[in-house]
C-alpha positions as CSV (number, residue, x, y, z in Angstrom):
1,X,87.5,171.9,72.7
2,X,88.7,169.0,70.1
3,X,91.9,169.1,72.2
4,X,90.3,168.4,75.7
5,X,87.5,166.0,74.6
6,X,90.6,163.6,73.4
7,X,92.5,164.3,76.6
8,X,89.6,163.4,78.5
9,X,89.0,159.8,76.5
10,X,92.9,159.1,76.6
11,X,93.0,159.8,80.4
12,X,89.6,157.6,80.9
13,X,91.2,154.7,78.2
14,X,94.4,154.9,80.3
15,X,92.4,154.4,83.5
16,X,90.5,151.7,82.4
17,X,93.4,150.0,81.4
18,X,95.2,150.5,84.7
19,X,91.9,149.4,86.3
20,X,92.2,146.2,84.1
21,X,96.0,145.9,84.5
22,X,95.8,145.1,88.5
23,X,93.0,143.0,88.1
24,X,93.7,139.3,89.8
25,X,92.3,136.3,88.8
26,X,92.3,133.9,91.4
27,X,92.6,130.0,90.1
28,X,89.9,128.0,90.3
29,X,89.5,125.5,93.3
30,X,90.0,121.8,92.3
31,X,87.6,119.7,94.0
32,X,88.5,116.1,93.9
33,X,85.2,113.4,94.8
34,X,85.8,109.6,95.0
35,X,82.7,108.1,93.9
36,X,81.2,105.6,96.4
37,X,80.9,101.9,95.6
38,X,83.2,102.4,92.5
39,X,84.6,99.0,91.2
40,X,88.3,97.9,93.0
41,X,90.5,95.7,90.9
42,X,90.9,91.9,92.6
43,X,92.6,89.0,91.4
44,X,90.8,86.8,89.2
45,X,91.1,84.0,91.3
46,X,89.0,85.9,93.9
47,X,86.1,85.5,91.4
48,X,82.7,83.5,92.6
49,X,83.1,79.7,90.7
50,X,79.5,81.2,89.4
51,X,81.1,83.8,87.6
52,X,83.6,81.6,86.4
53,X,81.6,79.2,85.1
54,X,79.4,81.6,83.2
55,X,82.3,82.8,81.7
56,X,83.4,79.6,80.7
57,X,80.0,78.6,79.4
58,X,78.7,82.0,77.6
59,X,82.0,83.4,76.7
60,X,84.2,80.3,75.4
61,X,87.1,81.5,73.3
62,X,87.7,84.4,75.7
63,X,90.1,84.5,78.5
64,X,89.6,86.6,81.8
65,X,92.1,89.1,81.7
66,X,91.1,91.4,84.7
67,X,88.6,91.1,87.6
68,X,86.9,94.1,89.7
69,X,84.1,93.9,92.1
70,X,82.0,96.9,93.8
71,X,79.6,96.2,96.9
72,X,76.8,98.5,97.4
73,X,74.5,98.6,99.6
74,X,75.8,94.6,100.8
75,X,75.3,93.3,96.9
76,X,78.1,92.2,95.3
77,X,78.6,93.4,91.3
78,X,81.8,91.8,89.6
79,X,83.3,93.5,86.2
80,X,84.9,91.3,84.1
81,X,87.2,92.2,81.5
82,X,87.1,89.2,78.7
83,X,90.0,89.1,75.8
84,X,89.7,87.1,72.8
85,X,92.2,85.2,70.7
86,X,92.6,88.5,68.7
87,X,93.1,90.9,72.1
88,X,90.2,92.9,71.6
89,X,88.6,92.8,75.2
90,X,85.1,93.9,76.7
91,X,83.9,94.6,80.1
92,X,80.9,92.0,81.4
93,X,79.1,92.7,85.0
94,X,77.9,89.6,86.5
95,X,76.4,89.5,89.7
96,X,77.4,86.6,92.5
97,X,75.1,84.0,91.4
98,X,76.9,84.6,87.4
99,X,74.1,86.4,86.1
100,X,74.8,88.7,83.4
101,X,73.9,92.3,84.2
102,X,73.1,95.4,82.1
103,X,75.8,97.7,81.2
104,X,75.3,100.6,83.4
């Protein structure tokens, strides 16, 4: 009896193993989503003079090192990345008129 009840649990361990052994895991599907209205890099001199001139006035010291704008919705948001004399840089969103904006 001891000699068929461990034939019987090798034959189901073997089984499940085999069961196991074939199994096929399929990748998972990469979706890729582009954001709407995300920022697109411009040349600084494609900047508003408003933006410029808030820069110049509220940041002095700091030099524009790279410009991006995004337009939803038919409003224009500009991103401003600002270096100081020491290269540490931050990003500033101004709208047209050279408001400052809140950091989204």
């Amino acid at each position: 009896m001891k000699k068929v009840f461990i034939a019987a649990a090798l034959f189901a361990a073997l089984g499940f193993n085999a069961a196991y052994a074939n199994t096929v895991i399929a990748p998972k599907a990469q979706i890729s989503v582009t954001a709407e209205n995300e920022f697109e890099a411009i040349e600084t001199d494609q900047l508003p003079q408003a933006v410029k001139d808030a820069v110049a006035k509220s940041y002095e010291g700091q030099t524009i090192k790279a410009a991006y704008v995004k337009n939803e919705e038919g409003v224009k948001t500009y991103k401003v990345t600002l270096a100081d004399a020491e290269g540490k840089t931050s990003d500033v969103l101004f709208n047209e008129k050279g408001e400052v904006l809140p950091a989204k």
